[in-house]
C-alpha positions as CSV (number, residue, x, y, z in Angstrom):
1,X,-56.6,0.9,-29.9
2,X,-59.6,3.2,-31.1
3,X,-58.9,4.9,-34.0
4,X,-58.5,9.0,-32.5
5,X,-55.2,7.2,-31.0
6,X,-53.7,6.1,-34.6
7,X,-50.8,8.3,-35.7
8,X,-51.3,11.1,-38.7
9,X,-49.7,9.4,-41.6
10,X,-47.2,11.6,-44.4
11,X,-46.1,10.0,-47.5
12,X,-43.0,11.7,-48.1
13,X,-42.3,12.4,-51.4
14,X,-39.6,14.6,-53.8
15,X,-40.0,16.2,-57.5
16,X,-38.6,14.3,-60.1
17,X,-37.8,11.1,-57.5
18,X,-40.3,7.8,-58.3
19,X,-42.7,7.4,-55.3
20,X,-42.2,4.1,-53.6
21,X,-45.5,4.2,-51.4
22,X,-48.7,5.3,-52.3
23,X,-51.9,5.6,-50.4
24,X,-53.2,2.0,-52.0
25,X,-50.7,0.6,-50.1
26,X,-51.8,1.4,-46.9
27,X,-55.3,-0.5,-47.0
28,X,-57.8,-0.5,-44.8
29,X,-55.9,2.5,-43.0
30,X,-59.0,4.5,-41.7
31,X,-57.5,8.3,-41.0
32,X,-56.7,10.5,-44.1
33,X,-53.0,10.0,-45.3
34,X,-51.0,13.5,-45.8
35,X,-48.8,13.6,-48.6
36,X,-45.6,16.0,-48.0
37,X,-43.3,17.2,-51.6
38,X,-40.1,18.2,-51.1
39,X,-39.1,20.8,-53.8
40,X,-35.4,20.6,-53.8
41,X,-33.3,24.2,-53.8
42,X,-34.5,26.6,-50.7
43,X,-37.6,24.1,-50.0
44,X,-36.7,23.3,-46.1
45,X,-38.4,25.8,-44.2
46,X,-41.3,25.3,-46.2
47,X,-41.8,21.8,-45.7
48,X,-41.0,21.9,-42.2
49,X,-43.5,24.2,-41.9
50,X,-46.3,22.0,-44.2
51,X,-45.6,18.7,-41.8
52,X,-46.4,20.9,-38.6
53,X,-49.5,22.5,-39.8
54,X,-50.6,18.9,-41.5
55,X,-50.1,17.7,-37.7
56,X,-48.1,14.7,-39.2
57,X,-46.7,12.5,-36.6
58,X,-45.1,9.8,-39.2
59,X,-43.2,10.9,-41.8
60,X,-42.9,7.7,-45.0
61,X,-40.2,7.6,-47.4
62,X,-37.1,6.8,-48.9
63,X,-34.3,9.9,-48.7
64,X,-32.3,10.2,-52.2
65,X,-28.6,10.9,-51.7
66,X,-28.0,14.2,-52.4
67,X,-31.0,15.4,-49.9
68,X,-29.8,13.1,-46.8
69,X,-27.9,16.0,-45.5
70,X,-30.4,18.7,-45.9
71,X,-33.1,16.0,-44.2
72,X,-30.9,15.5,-41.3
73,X,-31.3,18.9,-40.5
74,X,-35.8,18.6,-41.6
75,X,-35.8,16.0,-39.2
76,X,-33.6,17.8,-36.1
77,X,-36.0,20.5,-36.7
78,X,-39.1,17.9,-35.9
79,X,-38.1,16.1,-33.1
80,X,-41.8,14.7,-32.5
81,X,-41.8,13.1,-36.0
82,X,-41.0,9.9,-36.6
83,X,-39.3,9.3,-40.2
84,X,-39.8,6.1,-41.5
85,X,-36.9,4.6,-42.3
86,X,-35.3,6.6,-39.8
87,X,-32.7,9.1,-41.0
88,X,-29.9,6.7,-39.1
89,X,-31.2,4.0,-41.1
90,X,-30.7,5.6,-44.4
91,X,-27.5,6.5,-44.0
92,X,-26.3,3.7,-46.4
93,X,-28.7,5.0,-48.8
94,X,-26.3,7.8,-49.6
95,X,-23.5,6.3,-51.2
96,X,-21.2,3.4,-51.8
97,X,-18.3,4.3,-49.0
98,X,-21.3,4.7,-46.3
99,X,-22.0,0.8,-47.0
100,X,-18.2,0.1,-46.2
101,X,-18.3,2.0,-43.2
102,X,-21.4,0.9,-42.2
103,X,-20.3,-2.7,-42.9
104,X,-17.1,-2.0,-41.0
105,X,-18.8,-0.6,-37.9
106,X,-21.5,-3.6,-37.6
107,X,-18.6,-5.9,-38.7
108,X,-20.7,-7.3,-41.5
109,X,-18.8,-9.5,-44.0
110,X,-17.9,-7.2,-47.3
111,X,-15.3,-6.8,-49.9
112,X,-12.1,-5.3,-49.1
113,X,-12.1,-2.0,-49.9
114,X,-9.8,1.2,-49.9
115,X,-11.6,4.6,-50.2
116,X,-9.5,7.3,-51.2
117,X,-10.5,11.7,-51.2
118,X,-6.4,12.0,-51.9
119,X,-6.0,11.1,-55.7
120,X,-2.4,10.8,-55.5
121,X,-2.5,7.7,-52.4
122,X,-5.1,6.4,-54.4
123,X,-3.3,5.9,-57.3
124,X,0.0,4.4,-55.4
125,X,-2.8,2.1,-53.7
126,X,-3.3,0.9,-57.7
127,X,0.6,0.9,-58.5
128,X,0.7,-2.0,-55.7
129,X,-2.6,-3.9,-55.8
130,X,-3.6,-7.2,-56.6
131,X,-5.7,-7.1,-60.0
132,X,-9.0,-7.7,-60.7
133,X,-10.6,-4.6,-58.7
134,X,-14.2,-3.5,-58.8
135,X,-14.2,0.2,-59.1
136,X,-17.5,2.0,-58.2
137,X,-19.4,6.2,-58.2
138,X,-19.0,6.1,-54.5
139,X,-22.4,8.5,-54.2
140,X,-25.8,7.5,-55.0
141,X,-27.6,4.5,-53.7
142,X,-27.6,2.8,-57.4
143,X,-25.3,2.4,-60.2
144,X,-28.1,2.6,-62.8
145,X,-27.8,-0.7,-64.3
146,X,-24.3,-1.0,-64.0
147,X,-23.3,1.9,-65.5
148,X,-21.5,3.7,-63.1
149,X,-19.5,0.3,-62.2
150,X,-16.0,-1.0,-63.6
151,X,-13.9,-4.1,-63.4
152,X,-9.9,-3.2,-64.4
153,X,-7.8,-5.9,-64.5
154,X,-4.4,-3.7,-64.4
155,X,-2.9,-0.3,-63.1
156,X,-3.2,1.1,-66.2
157,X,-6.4,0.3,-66.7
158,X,-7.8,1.7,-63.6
159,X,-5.8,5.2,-64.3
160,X,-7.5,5.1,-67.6
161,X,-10.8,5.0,-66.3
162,X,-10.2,7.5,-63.3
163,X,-8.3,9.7,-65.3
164,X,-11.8,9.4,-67.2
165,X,-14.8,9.3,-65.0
166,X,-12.8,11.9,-62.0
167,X,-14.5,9.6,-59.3
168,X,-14.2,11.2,-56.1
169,X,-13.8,9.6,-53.6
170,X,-11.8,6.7,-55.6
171,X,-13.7,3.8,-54.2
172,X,-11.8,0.5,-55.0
173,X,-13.4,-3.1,-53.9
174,X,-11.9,-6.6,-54.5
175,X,-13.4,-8.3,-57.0
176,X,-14.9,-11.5,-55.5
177,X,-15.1,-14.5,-58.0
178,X,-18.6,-14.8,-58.1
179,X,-20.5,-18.4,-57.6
180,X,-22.3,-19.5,-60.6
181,X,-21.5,-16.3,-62.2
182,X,-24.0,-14.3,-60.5
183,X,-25.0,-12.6,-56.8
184,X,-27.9,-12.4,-55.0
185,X,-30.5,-10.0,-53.9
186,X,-32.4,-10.1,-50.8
187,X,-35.4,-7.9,-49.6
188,X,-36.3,-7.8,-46.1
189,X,-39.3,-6.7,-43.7
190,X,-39.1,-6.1,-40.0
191,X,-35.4,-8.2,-40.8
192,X,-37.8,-11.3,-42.9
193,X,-36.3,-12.3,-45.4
194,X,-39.8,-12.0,-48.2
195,X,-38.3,-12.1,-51.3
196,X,-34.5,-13.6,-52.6
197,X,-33.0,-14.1,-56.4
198,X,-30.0,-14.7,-58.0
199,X,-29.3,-12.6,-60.9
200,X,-26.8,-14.2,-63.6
201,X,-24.2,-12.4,-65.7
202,X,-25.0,-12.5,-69.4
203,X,-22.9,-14.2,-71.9
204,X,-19.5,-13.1,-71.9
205,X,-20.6,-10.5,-69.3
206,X,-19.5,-9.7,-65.9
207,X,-22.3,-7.3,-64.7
208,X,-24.9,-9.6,-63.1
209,X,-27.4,-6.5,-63.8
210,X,-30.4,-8.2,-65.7
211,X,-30.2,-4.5,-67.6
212,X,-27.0,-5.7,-69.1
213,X,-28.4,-9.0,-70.0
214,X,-28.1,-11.3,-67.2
215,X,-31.0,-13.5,-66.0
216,X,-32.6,-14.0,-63.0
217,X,-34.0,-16.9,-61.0
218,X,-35.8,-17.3,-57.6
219,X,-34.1,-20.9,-56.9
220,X,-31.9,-22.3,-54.4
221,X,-30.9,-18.9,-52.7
222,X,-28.5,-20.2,-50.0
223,X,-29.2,-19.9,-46.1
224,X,-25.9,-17.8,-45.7
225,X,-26.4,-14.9,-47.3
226,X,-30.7,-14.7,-46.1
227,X,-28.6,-15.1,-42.5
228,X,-26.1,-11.8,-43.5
229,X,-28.9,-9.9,-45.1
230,X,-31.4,-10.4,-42.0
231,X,-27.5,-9.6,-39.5
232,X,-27.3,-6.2,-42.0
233,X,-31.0,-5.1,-41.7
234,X,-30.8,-5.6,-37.7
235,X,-27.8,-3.5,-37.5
236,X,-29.3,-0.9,-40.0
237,X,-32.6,-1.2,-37.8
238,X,-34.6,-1.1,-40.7
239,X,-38.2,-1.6,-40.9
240,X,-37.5,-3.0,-45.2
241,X,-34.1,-3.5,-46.1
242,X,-32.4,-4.9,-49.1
243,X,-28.9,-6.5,-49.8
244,X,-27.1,-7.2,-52.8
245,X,-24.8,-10.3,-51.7
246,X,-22.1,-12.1,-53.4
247,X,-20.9,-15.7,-52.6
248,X,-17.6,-16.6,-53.2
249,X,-16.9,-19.5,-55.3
250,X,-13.8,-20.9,-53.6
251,X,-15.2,-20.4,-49.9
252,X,-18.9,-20.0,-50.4
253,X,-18.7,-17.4,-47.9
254,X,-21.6,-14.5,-48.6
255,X,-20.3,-11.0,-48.9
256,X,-22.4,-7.9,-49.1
257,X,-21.9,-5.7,-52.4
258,X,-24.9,-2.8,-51.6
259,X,-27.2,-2.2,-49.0
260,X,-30.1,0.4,-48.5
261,X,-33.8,1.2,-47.7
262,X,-34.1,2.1,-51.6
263,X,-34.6,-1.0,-53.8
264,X,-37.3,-1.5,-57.1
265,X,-39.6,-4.2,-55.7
266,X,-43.1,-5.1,-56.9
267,X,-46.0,-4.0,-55.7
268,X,-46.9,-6.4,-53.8
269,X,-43.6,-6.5,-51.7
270,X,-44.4,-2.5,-51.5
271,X,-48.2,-3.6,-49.7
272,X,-46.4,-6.1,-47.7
273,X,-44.1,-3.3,-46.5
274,X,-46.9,-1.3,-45.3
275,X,-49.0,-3.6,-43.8
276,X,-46.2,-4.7,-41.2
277,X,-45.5,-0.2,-40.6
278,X,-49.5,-0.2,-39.8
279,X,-48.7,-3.2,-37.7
280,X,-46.3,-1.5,-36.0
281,X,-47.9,1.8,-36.0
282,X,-51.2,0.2,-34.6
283,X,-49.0,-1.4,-32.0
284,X,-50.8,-4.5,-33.3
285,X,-54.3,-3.4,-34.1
286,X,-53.5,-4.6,-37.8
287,X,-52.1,-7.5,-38.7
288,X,-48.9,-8.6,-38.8
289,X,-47.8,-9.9,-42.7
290,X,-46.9,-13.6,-42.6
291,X,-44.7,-14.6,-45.5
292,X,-43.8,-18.1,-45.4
293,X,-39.5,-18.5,-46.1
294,X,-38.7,-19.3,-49.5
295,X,-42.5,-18.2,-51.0
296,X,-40.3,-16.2,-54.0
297,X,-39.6,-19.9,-55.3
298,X,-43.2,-20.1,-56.1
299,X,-43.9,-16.6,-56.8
300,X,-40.8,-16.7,-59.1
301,X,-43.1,-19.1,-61.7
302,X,-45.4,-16.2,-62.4
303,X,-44.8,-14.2,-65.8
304,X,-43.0,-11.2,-64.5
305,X,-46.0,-9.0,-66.2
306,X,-48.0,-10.9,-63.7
307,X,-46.4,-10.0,-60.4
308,X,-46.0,-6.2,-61.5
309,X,-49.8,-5.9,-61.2
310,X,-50.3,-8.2,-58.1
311,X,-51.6,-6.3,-55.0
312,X,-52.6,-6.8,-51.8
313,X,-51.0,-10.6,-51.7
314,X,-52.2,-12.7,-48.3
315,X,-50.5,-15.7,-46.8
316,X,-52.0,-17.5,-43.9
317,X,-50.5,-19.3,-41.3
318,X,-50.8,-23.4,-41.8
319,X,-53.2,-24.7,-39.4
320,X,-53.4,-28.5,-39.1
321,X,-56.7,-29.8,-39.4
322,X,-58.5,-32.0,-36.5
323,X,-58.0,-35.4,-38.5
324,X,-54.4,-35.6,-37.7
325,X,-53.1,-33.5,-40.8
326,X,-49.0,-33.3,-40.0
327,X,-47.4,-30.2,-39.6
328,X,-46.1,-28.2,-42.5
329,X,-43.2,-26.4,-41.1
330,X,-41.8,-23.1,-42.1
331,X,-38.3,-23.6,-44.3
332,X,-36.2,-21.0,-41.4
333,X,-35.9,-19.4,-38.6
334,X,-36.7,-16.0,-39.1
335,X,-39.5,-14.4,-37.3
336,X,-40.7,-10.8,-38.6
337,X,-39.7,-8.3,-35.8
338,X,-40.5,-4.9,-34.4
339,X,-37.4,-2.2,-35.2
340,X,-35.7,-0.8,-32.4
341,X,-35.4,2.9,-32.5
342,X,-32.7,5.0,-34.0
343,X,-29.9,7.0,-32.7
344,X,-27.4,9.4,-34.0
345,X,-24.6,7.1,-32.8
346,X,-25.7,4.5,-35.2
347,X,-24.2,6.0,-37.8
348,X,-21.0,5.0,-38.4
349,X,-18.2,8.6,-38.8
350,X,-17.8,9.8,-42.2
351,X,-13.9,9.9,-43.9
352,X,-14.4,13.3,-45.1
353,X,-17.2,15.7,-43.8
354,X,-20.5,15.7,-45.9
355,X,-20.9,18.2,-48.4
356,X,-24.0,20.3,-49.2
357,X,-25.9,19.1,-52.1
358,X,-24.6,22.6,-53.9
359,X,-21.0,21.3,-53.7
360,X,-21.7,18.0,-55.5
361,X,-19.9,17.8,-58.7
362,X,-22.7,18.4,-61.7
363,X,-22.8,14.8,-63.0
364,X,-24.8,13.6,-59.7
365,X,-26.1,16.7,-59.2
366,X,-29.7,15.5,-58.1
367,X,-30.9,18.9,-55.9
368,X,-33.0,20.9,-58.6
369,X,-34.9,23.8,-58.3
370,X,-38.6,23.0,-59.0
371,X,-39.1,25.9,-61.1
372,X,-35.5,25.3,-63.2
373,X,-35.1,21.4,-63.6
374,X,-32.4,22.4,-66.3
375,X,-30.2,18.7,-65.7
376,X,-30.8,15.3,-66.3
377,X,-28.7,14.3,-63.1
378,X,-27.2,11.6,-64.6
379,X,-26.7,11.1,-68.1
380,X,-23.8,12.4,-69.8
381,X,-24.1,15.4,-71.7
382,X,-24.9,14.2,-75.3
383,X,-28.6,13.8,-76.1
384,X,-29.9,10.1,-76.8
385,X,-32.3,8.5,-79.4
386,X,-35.1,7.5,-78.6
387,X,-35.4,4.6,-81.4
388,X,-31.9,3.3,-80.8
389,X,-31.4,3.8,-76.8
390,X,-30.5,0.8,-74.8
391,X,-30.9,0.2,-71.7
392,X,-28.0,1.1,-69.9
393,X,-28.9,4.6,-71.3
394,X,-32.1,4.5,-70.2
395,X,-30.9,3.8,-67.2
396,X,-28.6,6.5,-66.6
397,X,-31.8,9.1,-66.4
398,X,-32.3,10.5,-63.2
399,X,-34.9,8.7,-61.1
400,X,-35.5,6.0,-63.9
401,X,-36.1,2.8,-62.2
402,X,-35.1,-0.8,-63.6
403,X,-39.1,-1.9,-63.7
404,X,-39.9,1.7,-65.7
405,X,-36.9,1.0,-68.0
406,X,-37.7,-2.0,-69.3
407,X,-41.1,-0.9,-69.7
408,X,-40.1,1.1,-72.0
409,X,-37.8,-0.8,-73.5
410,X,-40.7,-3.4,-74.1
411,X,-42.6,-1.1,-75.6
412,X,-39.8,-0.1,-78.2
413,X,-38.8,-3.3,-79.1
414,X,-42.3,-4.3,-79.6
415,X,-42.9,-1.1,-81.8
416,X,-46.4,-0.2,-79.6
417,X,-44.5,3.9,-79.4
418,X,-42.9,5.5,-82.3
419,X,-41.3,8.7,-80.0
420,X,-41.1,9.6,-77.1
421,X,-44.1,11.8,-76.8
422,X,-46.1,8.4,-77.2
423,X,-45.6,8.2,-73.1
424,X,-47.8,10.6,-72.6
425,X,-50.9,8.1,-73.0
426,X,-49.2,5.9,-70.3
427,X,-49.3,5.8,-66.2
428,X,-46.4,4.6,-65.6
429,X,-44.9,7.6,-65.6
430,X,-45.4,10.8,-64.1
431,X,-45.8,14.3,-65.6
432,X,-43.2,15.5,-64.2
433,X,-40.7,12.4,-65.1
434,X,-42.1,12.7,-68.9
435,X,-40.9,16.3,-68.6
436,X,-37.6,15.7,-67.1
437,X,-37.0,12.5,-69.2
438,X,-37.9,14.3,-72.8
439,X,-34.9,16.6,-72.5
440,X,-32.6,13.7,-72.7
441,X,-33.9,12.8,-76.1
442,X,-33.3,14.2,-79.9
């Protein structure tokens, strides 16, 4: 393919939202790489309006929950733009009872679950049900270490905490009793499998969120639940996916607890991502990642500091030499495929219609206005300090990611800052997260 035939490349990206992809991880790309910013409030004309005159043909990047609506309507308006993932494929990203009814529609092993907009059958649903229940936020993609999700053990427990929180919809899983105390998480590319761990519950702890002081480890992830993540992303018809998968301890059966396009994964995992999109965009012109099965048990040994600073990683397909060398084979199955395209009948129908990101309640209100970010999206309203804060609160800042967290944290702990301001001198963090993150502090 010469390179006038290539596709014009947009990195998609919104203020005050962590960018997954940046133009590093497209190497060796030769055309100029667009970048597109969403600005939140009245911003769709305008940006529909920058991808046509950019001439972008493929449009990169994860959607965050409270703009999938308003994108569904970007992307009807540009019909000749492909977004990567597609819109169809996001749909999960959007909130907890999109997983179920995705799950449902695919007929992908999950929890039982009971989803209720009517507060009154919801609460006669708890009078009667069988205790413990896992009660989730319904919207967003992630529950911020954990801290928008609850076990109750009783009726009056779980009135307690919705009476509380004023969860709507009140989204109400089984609680699975959980192998080894912990489940597992599985990232995929072009349905691969390329990376798998368990993460372990901390001491007296249910939350298997390493946040809340579980553990993790890279060992022994089971064939099951690599085979249920790999039948999710196929269904989702996702070019990376990721599943969060519990395996039963009585029947060993794997069950998945969250799926979506929008995952933390090293940077690395981020290159691999992009190579196998220029793969595909190249219709084979570049090459194709290979990432031997079960490669995370060797990458696990590495010093997590290590692998956060590991780019552009390169696996090579075992060749036997002449002399008679035997085969060493792969560990699976799983070959790394091309996506099929999307449809709008993928999607699986909503149980109430989809609100407009105006109408969200404030407390996940995510859709600022670039020139008035006056909310924190998700923190509660009392400010935190910045010498004591844990995690968990951390956490709970809008577009913080896991990896940025403990970054932080690290840095704390090891008494390198003294205040906030001290991030100032550090890149791993943007200008405009400092700013949006500051107003959260003393």
């Amino acid at each position: 393919m010469s390179k006038r035939c290539l596709p014009k490349i947009g990195l998609l990206y919104l203020d005050y939202v962590l960018r997954f992809f940046d133009r590093s991880n497209f190497k060796g790309w030769p055309d100029t790489i667009e970048t597109v910013t969403y600005h939140w409030g009245n911003d769709k004309t305008r940006f529909i309006n920058e991808v046509r005159r950019k001439n972008i043909d493929v449009l990169i990047g994860n959607i965050p929950a409270t703009a999938y609506e308003t994108f569904k309507e970007i992307a009807s308006a540009l019909p000749g733009v492909r977004f990567i993932p597609s819109i169809e494929t996001q749909f999960s990203n959007k909130s907890k009872e999109n997983v179920t009814l995705f799950c449902q529609k695919y007929q992908l092993q999950d929890p039982h679950t009971e989803i209720f907009y009517d507060t009154a059958k919801g609460y006669e649903y708890l009078k009667t049900a069988r205790y413990p229940k896992i009660i989730k936020r319904s919207y967003g993609p992630s529950n911020y270490g954990g801290y928008f999700v609850h076990k109750v053990d009783s009726y009056a427990e779980a009135k307690t905490l919705f009476d509380a929180k004023k969860y709507v919809p009140m989204y109400i899983q089984d609680a699975i009793k959980l192998k080894d105390s912990g489940d597992i998480r599985v990232m995929l590319i072009g349905h691969k499998p390329v990376c798998a761990f368990w993460r372990y519950s901390g001491a007296g702890e249910w939350i298997t969120n390493t946040s809340q002081g579980g553990s993790m480890s890279y060992d022994n992830v089971p064939m099951n639940a690599l085979e249920l993540a790999v039948k999710a992303s196929k269904a989702a018809k996702a070019e990376y996916w990721a599943c969060d998968i519990a395996i039963d301890e009585e029947t060993l059966e794997p069950y998945i607890l969250e799926c979506a396009t929008a995952f933390a994964a090293f940077p690395y995992i981020r290159d691999w991502i992009c190579q196998y999109i220029m793969w595909d965009l190249s219709e084979g012109r570049f090459r194709l990642p290979h990432i031997p099965l079960y490669s995370w048990e060797e990458l696990g040994k590495m010093d997590a500091s290590v692998l956060r600073t590991l780019r552009h990683l390169y696996f090579a397909k075992y060749e036997p030499s002449a002399d008679g060398a035997y085969w060493l084979a792969d560990k699976g199955d799983f070959d790394m495929e091309l996506t099929e395209s999307s449809y709008p009948d993928d999607v699986p129908k909503p149980i109430a219609p989809p609100k407009k990101e105006e109408e969200l309640p404030a407390v996940v209100q995510e859709a600022f206005d670039a020139s008035d970010a006056h909310s924190s999206g998700f923190r509660e309203s009392e400010l935190f300090d910045f010498h004591t804060v844990t995690l968990t609160e951390l956490l709970s800042l809008y577009g913080m990611e896991e990896a940025v967290a403990l970054k932080i944290k690290e840095l704390l702990d090891a008494h390198t800052i003294a205040s906030f301001e001290d991030l100032k001198e550090y890149d791993f963090i943007s200008k405009q997260q400092y700013a949006q993150w500051k107003k959260s502090f003393k």
